[in-house]
C-alpha positions as CSV (number, residue, x, y, z in Angstrom):
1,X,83.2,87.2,107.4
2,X,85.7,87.9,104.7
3,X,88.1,90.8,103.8
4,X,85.7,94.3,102.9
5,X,86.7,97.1,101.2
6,X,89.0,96.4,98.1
7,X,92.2,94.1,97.3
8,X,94.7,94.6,95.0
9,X,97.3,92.1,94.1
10,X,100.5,91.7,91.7
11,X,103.1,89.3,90.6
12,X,106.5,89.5,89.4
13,X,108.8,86.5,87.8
14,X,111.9,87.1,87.7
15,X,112.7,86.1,84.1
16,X,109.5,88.1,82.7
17,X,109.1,91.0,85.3
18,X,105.6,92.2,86.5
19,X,103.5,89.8,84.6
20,X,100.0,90.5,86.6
21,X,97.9,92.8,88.6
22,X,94.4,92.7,89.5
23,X,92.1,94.3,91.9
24,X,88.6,93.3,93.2
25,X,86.2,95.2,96.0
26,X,86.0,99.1,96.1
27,X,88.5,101.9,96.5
28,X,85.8,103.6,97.9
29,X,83.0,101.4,100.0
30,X,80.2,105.0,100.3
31,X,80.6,105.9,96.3
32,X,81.0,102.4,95.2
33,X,84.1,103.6,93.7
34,X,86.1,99.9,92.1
35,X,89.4,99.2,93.3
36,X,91.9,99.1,90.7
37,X,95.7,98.0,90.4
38,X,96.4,102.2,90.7
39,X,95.2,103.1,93.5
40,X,97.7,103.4,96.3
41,X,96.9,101.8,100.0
42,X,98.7,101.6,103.5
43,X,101.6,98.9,103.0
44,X,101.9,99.3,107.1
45,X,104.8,97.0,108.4
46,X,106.4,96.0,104.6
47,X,107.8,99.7,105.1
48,X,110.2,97.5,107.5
49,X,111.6,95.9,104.7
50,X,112.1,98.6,102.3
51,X,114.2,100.4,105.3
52,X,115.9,97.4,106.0
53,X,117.0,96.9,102.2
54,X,118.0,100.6,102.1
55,X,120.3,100.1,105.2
56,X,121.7,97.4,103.6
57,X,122.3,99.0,100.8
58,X,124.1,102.0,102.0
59,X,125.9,99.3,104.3
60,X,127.5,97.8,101.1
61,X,128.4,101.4,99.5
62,X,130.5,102.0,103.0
63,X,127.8,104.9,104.2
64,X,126.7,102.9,107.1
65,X,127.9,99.9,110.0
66,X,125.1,98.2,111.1
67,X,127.3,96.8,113.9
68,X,128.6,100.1,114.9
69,X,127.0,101.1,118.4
70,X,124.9,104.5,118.4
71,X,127.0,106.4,121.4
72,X,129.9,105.7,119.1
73,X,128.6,107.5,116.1
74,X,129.8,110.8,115.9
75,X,127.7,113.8,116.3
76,X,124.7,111.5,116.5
77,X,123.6,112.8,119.5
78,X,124.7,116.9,118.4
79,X,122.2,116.0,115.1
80,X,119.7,115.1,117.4
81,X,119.5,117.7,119.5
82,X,120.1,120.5,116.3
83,X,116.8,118.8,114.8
84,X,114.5,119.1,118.1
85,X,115.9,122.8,118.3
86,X,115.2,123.1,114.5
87,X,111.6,121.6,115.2
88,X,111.2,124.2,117.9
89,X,111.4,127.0,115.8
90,X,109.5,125.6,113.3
91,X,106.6,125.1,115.8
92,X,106.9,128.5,116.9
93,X,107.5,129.9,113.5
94,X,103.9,127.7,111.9
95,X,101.9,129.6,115.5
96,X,103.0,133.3,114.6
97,X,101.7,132.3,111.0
98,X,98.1,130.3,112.2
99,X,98.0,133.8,115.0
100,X,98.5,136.3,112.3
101,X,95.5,134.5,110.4
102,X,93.5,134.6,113.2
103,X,93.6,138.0,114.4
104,X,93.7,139.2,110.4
105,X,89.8,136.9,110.1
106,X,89.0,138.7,113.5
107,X,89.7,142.3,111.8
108,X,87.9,141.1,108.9
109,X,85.0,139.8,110.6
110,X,84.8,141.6,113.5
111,X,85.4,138.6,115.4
112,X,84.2,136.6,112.9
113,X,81.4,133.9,112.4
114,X,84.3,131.2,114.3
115,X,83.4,133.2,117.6
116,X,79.6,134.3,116.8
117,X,79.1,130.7,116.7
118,X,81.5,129.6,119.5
119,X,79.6,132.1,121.5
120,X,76.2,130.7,121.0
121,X,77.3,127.5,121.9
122,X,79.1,128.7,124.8
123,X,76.4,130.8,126.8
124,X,78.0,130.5,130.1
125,X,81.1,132.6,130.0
126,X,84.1,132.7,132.6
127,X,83.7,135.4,134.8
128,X,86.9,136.9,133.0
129,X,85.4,136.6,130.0
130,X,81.9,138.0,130.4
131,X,80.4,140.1,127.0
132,X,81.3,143.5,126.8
133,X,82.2,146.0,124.6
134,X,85.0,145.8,122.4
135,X,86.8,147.6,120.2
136,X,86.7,145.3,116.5
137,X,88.3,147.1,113.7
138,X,88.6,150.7,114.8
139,X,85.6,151.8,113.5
140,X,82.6,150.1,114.8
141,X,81.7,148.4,118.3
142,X,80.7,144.9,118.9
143,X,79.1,143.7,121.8
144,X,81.0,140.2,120.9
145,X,82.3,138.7,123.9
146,X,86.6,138.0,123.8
147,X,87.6,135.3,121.8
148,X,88.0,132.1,124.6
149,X,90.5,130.4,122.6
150,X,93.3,130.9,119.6
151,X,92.3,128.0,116.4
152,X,95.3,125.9,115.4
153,X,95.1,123.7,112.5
154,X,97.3,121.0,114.6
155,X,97.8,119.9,117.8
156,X,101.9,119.7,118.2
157,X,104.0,117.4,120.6
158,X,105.6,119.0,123.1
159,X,109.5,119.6,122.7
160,X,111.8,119.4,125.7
161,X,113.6,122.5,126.0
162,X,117.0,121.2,126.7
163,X,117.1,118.1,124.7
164,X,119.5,115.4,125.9
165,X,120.0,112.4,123.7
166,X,119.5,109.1,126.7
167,X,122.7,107.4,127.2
168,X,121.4,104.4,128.3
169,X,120.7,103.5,123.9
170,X,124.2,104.2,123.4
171,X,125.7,100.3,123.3
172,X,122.9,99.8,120.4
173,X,123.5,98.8,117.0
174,X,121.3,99.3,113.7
175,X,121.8,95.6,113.5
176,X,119.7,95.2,116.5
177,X,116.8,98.1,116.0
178,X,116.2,96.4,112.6
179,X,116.1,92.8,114.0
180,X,113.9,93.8,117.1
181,X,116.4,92.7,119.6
182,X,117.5,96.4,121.0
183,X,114.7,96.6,123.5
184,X,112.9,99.0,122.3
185,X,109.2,99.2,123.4
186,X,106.1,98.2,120.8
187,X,103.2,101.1,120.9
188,X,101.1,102.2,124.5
189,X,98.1,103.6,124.9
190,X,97.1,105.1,121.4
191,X,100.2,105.4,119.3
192,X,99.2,103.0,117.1
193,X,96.6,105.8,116.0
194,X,98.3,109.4,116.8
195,X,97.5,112.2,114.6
196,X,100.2,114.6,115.9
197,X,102.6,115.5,113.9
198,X,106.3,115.7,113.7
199,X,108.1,117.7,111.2
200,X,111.8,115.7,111.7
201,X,112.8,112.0,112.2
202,X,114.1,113.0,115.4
203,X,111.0,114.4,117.1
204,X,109.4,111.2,116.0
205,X,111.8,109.1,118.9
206,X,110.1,111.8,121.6
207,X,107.1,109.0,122.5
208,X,109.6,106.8,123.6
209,X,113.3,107.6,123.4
210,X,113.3,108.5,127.1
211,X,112.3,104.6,128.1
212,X,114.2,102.4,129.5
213,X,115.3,98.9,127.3
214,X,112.7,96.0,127.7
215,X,114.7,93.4,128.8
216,X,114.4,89.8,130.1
217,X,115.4,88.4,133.1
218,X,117.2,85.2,132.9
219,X,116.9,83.5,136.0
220,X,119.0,80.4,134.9
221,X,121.7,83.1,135.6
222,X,123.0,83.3,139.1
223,X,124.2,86.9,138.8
224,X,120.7,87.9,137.4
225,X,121.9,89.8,134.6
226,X,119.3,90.6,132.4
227,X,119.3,88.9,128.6
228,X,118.6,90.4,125.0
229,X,114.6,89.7,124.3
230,X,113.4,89.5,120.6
231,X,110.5,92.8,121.1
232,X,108.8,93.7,117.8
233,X,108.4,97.1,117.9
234,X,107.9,99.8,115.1
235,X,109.8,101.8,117.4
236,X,112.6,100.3,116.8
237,X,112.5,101.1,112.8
238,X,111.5,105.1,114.2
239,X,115.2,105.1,115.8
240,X,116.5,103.0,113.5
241,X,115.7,105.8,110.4
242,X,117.3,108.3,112.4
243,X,120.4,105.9,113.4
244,X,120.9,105.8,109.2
245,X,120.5,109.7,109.2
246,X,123.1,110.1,111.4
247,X,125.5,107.5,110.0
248,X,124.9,108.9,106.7
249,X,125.6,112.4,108.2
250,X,129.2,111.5,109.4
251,X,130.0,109.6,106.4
252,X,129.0,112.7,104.0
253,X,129.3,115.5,105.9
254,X,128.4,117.7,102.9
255,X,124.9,116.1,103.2
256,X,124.0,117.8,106.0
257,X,121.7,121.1,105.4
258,X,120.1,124.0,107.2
259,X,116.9,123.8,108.7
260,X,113.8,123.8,105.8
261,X,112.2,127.3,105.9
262,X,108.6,125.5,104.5
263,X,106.4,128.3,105.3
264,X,108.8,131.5,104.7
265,X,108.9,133.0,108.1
266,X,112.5,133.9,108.8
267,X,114.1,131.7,112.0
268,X,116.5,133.2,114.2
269,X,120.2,133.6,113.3
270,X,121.1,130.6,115.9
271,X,119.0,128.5,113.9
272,X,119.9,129.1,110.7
273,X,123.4,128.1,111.8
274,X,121.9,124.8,113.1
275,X,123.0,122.0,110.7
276,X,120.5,118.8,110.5
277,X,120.9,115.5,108.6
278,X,119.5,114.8,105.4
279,X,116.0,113.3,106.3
280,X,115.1,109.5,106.1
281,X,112.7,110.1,103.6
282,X,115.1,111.7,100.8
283,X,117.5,108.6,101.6
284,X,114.6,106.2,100.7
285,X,113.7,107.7,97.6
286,X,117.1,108.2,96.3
287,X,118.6,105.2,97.2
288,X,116.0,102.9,96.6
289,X,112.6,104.1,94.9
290,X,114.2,105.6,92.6
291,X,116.6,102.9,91.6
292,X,113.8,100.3,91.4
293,X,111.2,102.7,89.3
294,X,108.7,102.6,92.3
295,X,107.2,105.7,91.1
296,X,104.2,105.3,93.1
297,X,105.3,104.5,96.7
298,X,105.7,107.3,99.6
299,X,105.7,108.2,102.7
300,X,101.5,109.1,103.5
301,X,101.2,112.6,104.6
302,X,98.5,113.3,106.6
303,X,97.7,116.8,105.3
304,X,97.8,116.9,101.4
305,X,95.9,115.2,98.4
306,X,96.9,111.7,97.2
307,X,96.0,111.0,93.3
308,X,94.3,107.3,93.6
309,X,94.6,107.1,97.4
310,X,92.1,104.3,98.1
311,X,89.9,104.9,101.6
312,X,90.7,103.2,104.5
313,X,88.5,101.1,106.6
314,X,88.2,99.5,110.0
315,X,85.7,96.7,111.1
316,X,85.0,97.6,114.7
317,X,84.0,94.9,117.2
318,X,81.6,97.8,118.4
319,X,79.1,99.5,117.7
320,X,77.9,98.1,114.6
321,X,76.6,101.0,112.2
322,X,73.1,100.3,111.3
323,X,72.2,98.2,107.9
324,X,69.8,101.1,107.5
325,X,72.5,103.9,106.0
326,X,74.4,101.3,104.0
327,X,74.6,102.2,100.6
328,X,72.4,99.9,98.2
329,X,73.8,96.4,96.6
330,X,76.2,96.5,99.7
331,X,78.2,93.5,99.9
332,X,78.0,91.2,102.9
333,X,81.8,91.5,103.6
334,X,81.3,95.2,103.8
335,X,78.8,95.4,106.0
336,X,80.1,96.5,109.6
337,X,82.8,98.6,107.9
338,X,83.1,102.3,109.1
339,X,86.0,104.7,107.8
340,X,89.4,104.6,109.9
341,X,90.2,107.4,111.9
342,X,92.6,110.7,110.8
343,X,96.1,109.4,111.7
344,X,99.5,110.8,110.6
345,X,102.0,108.1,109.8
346,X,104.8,110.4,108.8
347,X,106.5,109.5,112.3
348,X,106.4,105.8,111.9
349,X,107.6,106.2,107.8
350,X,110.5,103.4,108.4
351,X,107.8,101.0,110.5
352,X,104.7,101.8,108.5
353,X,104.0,104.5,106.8
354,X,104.6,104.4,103.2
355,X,101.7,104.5,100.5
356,X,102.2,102.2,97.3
357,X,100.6,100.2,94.9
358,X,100.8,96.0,95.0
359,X,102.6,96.6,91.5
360,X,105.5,98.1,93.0
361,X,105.9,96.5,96.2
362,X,105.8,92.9,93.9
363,X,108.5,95.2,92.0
364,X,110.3,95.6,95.1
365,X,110.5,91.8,95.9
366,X,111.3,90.8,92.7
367,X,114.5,93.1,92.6
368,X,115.7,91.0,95.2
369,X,115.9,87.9,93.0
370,X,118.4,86.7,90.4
371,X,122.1,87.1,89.8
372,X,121.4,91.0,89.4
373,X,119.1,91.4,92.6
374,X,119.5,95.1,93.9
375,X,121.8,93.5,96.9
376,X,124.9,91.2,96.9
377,X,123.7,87.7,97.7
378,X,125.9,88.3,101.0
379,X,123.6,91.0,102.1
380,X,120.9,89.1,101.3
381,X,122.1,86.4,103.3
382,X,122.3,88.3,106.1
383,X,118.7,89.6,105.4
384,X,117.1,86.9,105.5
385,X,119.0,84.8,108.2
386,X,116.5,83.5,111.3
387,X,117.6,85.2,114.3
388,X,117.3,81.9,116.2
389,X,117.4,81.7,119.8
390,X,117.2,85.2,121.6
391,X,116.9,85.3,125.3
392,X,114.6,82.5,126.7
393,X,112.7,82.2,122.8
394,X,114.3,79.1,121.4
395,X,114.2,80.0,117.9
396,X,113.1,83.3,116.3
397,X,112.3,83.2,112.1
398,X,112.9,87.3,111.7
399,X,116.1,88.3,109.8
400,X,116.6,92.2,109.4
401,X,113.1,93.6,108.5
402,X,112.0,90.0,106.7
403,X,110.3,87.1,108.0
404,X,111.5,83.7,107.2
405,X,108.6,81.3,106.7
406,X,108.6,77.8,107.0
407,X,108.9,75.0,104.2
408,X,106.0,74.6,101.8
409,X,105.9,71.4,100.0
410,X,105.0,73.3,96.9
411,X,107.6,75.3,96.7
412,X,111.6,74.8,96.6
413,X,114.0,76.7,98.6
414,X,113.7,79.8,101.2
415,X,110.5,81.8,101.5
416,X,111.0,84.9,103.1
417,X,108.3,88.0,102.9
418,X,106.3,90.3,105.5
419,X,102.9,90.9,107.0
420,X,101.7,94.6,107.6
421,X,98.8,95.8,109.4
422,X,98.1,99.3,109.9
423,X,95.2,102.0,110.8
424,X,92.6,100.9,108.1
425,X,94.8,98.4,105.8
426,X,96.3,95.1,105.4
427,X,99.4,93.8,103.3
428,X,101.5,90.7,102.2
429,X,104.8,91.0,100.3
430,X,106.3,87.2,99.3
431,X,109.2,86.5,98.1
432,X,110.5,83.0,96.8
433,X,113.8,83.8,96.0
434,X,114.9,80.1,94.8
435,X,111.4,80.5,92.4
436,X,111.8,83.5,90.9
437,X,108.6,84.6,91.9
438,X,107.5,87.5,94.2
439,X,103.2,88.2,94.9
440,X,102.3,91.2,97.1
441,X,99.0,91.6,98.4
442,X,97.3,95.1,99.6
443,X,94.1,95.8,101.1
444,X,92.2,98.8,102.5
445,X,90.4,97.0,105.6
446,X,92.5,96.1,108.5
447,X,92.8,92.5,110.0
448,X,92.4,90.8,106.5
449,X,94.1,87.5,106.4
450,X,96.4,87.7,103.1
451,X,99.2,85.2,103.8
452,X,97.2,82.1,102.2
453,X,96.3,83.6,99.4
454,X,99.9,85.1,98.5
455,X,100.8,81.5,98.7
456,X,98.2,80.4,96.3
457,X,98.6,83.1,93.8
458,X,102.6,82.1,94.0
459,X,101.6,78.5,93.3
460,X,99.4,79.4,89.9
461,X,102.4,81.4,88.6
462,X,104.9,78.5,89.6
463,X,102.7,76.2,87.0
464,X,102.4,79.0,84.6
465,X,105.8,79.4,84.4
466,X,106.2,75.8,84.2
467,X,104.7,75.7,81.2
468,X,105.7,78.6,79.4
469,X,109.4,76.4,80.1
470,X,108.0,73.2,78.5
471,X,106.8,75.1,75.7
């Protein structure tokens, strides 16, 4: 069965700029809603190689050393700590507001329809919390029972209380977190769909900062050391956004702010003294979307409106949903789809989870092409270099953030580009730097096969441009 949902797909030639877009399928599967070269999907893994571009960009302007190992970075591990202590308060500080809102609906409402209703459903009370008579508003009894719970709008992750930055990271480079050869674990469990949200760079390493390396043992070695391994992980990009944080901390110390008061409760005096880096984020979009006009790509946040945000869509292996509630005229590759779950991706930004259009991420890979590409060619270079053999792997085709394919006969030179696949949505960024010619590929259903038809599309602009030259 083919890819559901909705495509979109553009190109970009390096002597012409973005010369196509197109879009088949639905934004919208339930409202029959067309997908069109606007609306904005889940680029899931490419976000790897817009955050290895942008470390390789502040690389060349002196900011950062991606060779550099973290323990030797100073105040890496101070900023750290500052932003999990900054996190606290924020926590704390978003609690007082969600309490003050409930107790203000209970004063209102005498308790309100929330707890009339979790009552009824509830009949069989604790013995602590057995109906009685209460005191509402002052004025007026209710025989309403106590309320058995306090409603949050999220569920947070818990913060250590005296957070210690691990020492055994502290021989890492950036070089390694962005070429998968640190040892950093992949996802457990379900972190590849959390919905709890972090509100710093830095609480987003909590899942997994405390683990020890993955390693490999060598046992051609007599002393039984244990060997780098090549470990893809979008972990790895999660520590490597706050390695560039840091970096770009000590290297402009003026960059560094105060905790953000989003909500206006006041913090305590020691943490308005607290001093935090500039986040990943702001680094992304100054440094790079903003350069390249990629006015429609950003990090996905999980709790506000997106203008043109296609829906997302999973094909389950099971349970089915019945033929009976699908919509009519349904398509035969949409049948089996159901929506993807709520998931916030704001931890996993650097890995995957930016938002964008297939216009911009083509206008990404074309900016890496030509004598004025957005990085030196030496950068590039080392971009899209094959790691070769790691550990016990003889030969490993991932540069920094890129994979390097292999040959295609119609096609000259290196072709470099990355998959994604994230909760809902599947990608394909090309890029044939000795063609001119970049395609990128986005869909809103996950585990759709995009690779071969990037090639193709790649192929029909090589002989277009072909004969726009003969002409």
């Amino acid at each position: 069965m083919g890819c559901g949902g909705g495509v979109a797909e553009a190109a970009y030639i390096h002597s012409l700029g973005l010369v196509w877009e197109g879009s088949a399928g639905f934004a919208d599967v339930e409202l029959q809603v067309p997908m069109n070269p606007d609306h904005k999907m889940r680029i899931a893994s490419i976000s790897k190689s817009l955050t290895s571009v942008l470390a390789m960009k502040l690389h060349e302007e002196g900011a950062i050393d991606l060779d550099a190992p973290v323990g030797s970075i100073p105040e890496l591990k101070s900023l750290w700590t500052a932003s999990i202590e900054a996190d606290r308060a924020l926590q704390h500080a978003i609690r007082e507001v969600e309490e003050r809102i409930n107790e203000s609906d209970m004063r209102r409402w005498g308790y309100g329809d929330l707890e009339v209703n979790v009552a009824k459903a509830v009949p069989k009370w604790p013995p602590d919390q057995q109906p009685q008579k209460v005191q509402s508003d002052g004025n007026s009894e209710s025989t309403l029972p106590p309320v058995p719970f306090r409603h949050s709008t999220r569920n947070w992750l818990p913060l250590p209380e005296n957070p210690r930055f691990p020492s055994h990271w502290d021989q890492v480079t950036l070089r390694q977190l962005l070429s998968h050869t640190a040892g950093v674990r992949h996802y457990v469990r379900d972190e590849f769909e959390s919905a709890l949200p972090y509100t710093s760079t830095a609480a987003a390493l909590l899942p997994f900062i405390y683990d020890a390396p993955v390693t490999e043992l060598d046992k051609k070695n007599a002393a039984k050391k244990e060997s780098p391994i090549f470990f893809y992980s979008t972990h790895s990009y999660t520590f490597a956004s706050f390695v560039i944080e840091a970096m770009y901390a000590a290297a402009y110390p003026k960059s560094k702010q105060a905790p953000r008061n989003v909500i206006g409760v006041d913090y305590p005096a020691e943490v308005k003294k607290l001093k935090i880096p500039r986040p990943f984020g702001a680094l992304m979009y100054e440094k790079l979307l903003a350069p390249l006009g990629m006015t429609a790509t950003q990090i996905e946040p999980a709790y506000s409106l997106v203008p043109n945000r296609a829906k997302h869509y999973l094909r389950p292996a099971w349970p089915r949903p019945s033929p009976t509630y699908l919509p009519p005229g349904t398509r035969e590759t949409d049948r089996g789809l159901v929506p993807a779950p709520f998931v916030d991706l704001a931890a996993k930004a650097a890995g995957g989870g930016y938002l964008s259009t297939a216009g911009d991420i083509a206008r990404f890979g074309g900016a890496l092409i030509g004598p004025h590409a957005f990085l030196k060619p030496s950068s590039l270079s080392q971009l899209w270099a094959p790691l070769g053999q790691v550990g016990s792997k003889r030969s490993i085709a991932y540069g920094l953030g890129w994979t390097i394919n292999k040959p295609d006969p119609r096609f000259k030179g290196r072709i470099v580009g990355h998959s994604g696949a994230g909760t809902g949505a599947s990608s394909y960024l090309l890029v044939l730097p000795d063609e001119g010619i970049a395609v990128a590929i986005l869909a809103n259903q996950n585990e759709c096969s995009l690779m071969s038809l990037s090639y193709d599309l790649a192929a029909e602009f090589k002989r277009f441009l072909e004969r726009e030259n003969r002409q």
